[in-house]
Each structure stands twice: as C-alpha cells, then as structure tokens.
C-alpha positions as CSV (number, residue, x, y, z in Angstrom):
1,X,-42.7,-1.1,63.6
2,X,-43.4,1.7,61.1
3,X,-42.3,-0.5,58.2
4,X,-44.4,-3.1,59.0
5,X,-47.4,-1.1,57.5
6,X,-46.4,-1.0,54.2
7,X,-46.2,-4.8,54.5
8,X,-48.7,-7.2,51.9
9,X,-50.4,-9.6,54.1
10,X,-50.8,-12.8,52.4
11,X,-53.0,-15.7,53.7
12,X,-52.2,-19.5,52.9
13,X,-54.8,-22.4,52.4
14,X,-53.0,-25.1,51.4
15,X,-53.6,-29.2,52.6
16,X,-49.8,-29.6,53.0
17,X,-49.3,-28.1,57.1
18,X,-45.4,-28.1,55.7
19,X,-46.1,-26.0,52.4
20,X,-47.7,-23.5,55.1
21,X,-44.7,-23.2,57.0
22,X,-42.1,-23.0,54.0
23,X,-44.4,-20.0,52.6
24,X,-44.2,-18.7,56.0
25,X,-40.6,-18.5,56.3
26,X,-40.3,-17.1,52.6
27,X,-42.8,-14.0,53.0
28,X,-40.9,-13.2,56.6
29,X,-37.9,-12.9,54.7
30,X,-39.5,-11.1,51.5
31,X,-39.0,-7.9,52.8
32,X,-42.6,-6.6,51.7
33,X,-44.7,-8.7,52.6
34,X,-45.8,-10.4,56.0
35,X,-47.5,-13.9,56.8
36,X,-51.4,-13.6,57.5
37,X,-51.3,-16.7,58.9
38,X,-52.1,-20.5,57.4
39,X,-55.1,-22.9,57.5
40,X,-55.8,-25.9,55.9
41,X,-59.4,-26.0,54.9
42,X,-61.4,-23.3,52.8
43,X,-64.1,-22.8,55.5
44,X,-61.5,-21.7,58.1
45,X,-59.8,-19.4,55.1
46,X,-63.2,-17.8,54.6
47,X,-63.8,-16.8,58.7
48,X,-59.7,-15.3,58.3
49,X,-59.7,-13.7,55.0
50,X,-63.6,-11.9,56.5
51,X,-61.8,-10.8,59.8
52,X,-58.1,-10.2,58.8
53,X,-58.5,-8.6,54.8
54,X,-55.0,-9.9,53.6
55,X,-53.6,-8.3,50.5
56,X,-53.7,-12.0,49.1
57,X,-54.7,-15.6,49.6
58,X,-52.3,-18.3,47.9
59,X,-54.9,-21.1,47.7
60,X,-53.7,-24.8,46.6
61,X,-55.0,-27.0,44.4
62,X,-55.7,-29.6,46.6
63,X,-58.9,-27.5,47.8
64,X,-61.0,-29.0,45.1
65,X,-62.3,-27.2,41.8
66,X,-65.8,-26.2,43.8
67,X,-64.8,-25.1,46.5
68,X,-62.1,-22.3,45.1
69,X,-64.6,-21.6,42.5
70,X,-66.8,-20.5,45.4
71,X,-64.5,-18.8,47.2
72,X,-63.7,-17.0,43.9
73,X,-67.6,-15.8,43.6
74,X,-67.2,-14.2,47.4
75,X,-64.1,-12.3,46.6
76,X,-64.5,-10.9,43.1
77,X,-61.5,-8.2,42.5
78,X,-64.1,-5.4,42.2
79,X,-65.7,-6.3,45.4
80,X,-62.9,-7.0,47.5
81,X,-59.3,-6.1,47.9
82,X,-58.4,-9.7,48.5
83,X,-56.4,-11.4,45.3
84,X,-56.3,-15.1,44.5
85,X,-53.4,-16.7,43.9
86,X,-54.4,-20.5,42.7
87,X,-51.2,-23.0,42.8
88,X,-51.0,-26.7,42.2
89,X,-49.2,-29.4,40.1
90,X,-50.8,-30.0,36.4
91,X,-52.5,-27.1,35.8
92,X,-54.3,-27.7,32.8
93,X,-54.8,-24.6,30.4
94,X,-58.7,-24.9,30.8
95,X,-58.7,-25.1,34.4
96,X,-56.8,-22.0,34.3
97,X,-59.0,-20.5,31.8
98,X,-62.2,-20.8,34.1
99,X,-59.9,-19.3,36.7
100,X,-59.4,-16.4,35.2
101,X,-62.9,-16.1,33.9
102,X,-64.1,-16.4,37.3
103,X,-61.4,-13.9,38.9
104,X,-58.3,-15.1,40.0
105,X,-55.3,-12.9,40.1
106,X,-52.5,-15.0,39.8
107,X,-52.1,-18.9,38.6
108,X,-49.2,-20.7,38.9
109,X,-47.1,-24.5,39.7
110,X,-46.7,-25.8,42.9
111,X,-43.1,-26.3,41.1
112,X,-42.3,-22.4,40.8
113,X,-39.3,-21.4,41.9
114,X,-39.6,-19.2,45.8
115,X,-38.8,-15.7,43.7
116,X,-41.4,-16.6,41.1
117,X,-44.0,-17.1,43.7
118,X,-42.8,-13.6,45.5
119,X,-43.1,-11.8,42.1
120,X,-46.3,-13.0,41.5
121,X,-48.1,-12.4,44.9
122,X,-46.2,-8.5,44.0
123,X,-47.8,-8.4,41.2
124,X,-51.4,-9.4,42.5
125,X,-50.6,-7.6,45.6
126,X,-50.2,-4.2,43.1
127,X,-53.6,-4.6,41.0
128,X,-52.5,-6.5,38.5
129,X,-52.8,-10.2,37.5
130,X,-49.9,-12.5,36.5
131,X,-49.4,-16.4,35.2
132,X,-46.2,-18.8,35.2
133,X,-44.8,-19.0,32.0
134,X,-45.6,-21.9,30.0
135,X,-49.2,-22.8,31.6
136,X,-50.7,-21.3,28.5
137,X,-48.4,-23.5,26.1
138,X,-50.4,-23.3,22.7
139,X,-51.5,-19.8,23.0
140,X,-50.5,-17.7,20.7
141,X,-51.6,-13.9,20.8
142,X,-51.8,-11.7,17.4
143,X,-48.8,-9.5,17.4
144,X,-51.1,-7.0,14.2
145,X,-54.5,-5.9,14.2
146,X,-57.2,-8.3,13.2
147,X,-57.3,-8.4,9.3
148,X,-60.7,-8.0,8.8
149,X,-64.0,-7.6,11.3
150,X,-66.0,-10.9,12.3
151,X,-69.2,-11.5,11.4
152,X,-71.9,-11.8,13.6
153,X,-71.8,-15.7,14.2
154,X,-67.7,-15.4,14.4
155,X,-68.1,-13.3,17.4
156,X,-71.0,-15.5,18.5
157,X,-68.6,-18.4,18.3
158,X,-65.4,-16.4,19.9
159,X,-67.7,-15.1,23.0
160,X,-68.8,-19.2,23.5
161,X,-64.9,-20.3,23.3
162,X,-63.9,-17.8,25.7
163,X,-66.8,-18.9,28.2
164,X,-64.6,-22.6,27.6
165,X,-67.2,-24.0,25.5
166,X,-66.3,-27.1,23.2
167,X,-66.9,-27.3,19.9
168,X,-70.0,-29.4,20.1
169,X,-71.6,-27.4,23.0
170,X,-71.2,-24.4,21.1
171,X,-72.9,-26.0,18.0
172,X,-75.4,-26.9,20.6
173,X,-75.9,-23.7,21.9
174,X,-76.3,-21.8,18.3
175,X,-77.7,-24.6,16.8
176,X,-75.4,-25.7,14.1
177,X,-73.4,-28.7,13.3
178,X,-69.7,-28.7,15.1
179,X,-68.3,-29.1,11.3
180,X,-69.6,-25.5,10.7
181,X,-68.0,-24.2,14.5
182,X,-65.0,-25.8,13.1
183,X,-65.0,-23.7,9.8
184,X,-66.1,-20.4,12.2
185,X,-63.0,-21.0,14.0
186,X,-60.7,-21.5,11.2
187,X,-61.6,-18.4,9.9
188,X,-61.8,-16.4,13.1
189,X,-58.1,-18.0,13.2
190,X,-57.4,-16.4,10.0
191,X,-58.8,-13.4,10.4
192,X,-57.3,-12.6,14.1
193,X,-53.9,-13.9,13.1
194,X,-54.5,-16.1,17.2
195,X,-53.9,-19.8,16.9
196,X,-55.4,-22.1,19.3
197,X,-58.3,-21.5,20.9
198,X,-57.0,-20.8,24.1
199,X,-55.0,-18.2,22.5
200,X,-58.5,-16.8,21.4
201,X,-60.2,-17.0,24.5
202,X,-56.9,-14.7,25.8
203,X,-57.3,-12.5,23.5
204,X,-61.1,-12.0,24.5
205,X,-60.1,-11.1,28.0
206,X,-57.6,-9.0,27.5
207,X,-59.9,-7.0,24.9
208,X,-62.4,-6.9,27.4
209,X,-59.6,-5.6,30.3
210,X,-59.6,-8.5,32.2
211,X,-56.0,-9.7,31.7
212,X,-53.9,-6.4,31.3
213,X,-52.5,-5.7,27.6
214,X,-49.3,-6.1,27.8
215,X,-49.2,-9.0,30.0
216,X,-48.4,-11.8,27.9
C-alpha cells in the first residue's frame, strides 16, 4: 500500500464507455499511475475532478469545443493542480492552438500509440506540457535569434496571430487592409527566421513561458 501514494491519479471523460475501460487497464498496469475513475459526460467530470483532485483528466474530443473550453477556464494550471489532457481524431492545428492558449497540458490523437499516451500524462502529471508529434505540421520554430527587433505594428500583428486571429480580423481589429497584415507578416517571417503562422504563434508562447523552451 505504501506505493500506491506516489501513484498519478488520472480521470477519464470520454463518450466511448470502452475507451474508459482500455485506459483503465493501461494506467493499472503503468506502474505510476492509478485510474481515478471514468465518466462519460463533462458535468459528472466536474462533481469528480472537485471531490477526488486527480493528477490529470484525459478529456475526448467528442465533449464538444464549449464545453472543454469551459472546463479549461475552471481548472487553469495556476489555480489548480489538475492537468488537461485533450484527445481526439483530426485535431486541427488551430483547435490545438486555442487549447493551449486557454491551458491545456497535453494534446494528442485518439490514434497514439498506449506508451505515447503514458508519456504524455508523465509529462503533464510532472508540470510540464507536451504534444504528439506532427499535430503542429507547418510549424517551424527559429533555430537563431530574431535578426532584427519588430516594430510596433509587427508585434501588434504577432500578439493578434497568436490570439488565432485571421488575417482579415486582424486588419479589422487595427484597422488596415489584410494586404498590409499580409506584408506585416512576411516581414515578421523574415525577420524571426519562423515560417507559418502557427509556428509564430508558438513562438509567442513559448517566449511568454507558456510552452516550455526546449519543448519542440
């Protein structure tokens, strides 16, 4: 019994009743970590993860965008010691964006191998956050410095693409045409040595501490 207290408690909301049941089996066997139990709805997570304070929840896609972007707004990593782990199939590089913006820990395919998934509730478990490989596919972080300092309206136009902004609402929101946001980002691109603007928006988190540095 004395092990068991070093054991990471991980919750499961997930639609699939059978999902729930193969995660169970996988953490019993982990080693380190310890089934929390499994629920099917977000409401029921919310009265569990309250009550029980699991190391992590593993929340599927299937939940629906609002409703894990609420639960995301109740367990902020400053404010609680409960990590979210977001899974599903076709995660889209700017659904995973807003993810992270709004604090999820870890974000990965319902495809991932079992060992993946363990390393990455590890890793959440531990502080840190962590991603599947790939789900960021055009992102491409400067290895060098930045050649040269933005201007003003290039870091206005960075800060607006790491909120997700599109090029038009950002022209919107600054009130300039989305041919000039364009040019902005080419030479944001130019200057930062990042290509894509995902890769920018990564870039601007990890500055900022949100994503750890050597991460990706």
């Amino acid at each position: 019994m004395t092990n068991n207290v070093a054991l990471k408690s991980v919750l499961v909301c997930d639609t699939q009743p059978v999902a729930i049941e193969g995660m169970r089996g996988m953490l019993e066997a982990s080693g380190d970590m310890r089934f929390a139990g499994g629920v099917c709805n977000i409401a029921a997570a919310f009265e569990l993860a309250r009550t029980m304070s699991p190391a992590a929840v593993l929340i599927d896609k299937g939940m629906g965008a609002p409703a894990v972007m609420d639960w995301l707004r109740h367990f902020q990593p400053g404010e609680a010691k409960c990590a979210t782990v977001y899974w599903g199939s076709g995660v889209t590089e700017a659904e995973a964006l807003r993810l992270l913006q709004a604090g999820a820990r870890g974000i990965l395919r319902r495809t991932a191998e079992p060992d993946v998934l363990l390393t990455c509730l590890r890793a959440v478990t531990n502080g840190g956050v962590w991603m599947e490989d790939g789900i960021f596919g055009e992102a491409q972080l400067p290895s060098q410095p930045r050649h040269s300092a933005l201007t003003a309206r290039e870091m206005e136009v960075a800060e607006l693409v790491e909120q997700g902004l599109r090029n038009r609402d950002i022209a919107q929101n600054l009130g300039i045409q989305t041919g000039t946001v364009k040019i902005h980002l080419k030479h944001i691109f130019e200057k930062t040595g990042v290509r894509g603007r995902y890769g920018l928006a990564l870039t601007g988190l990890r500055e900022k501490g949100t994503i750890p540095m050597a991460h990706f």
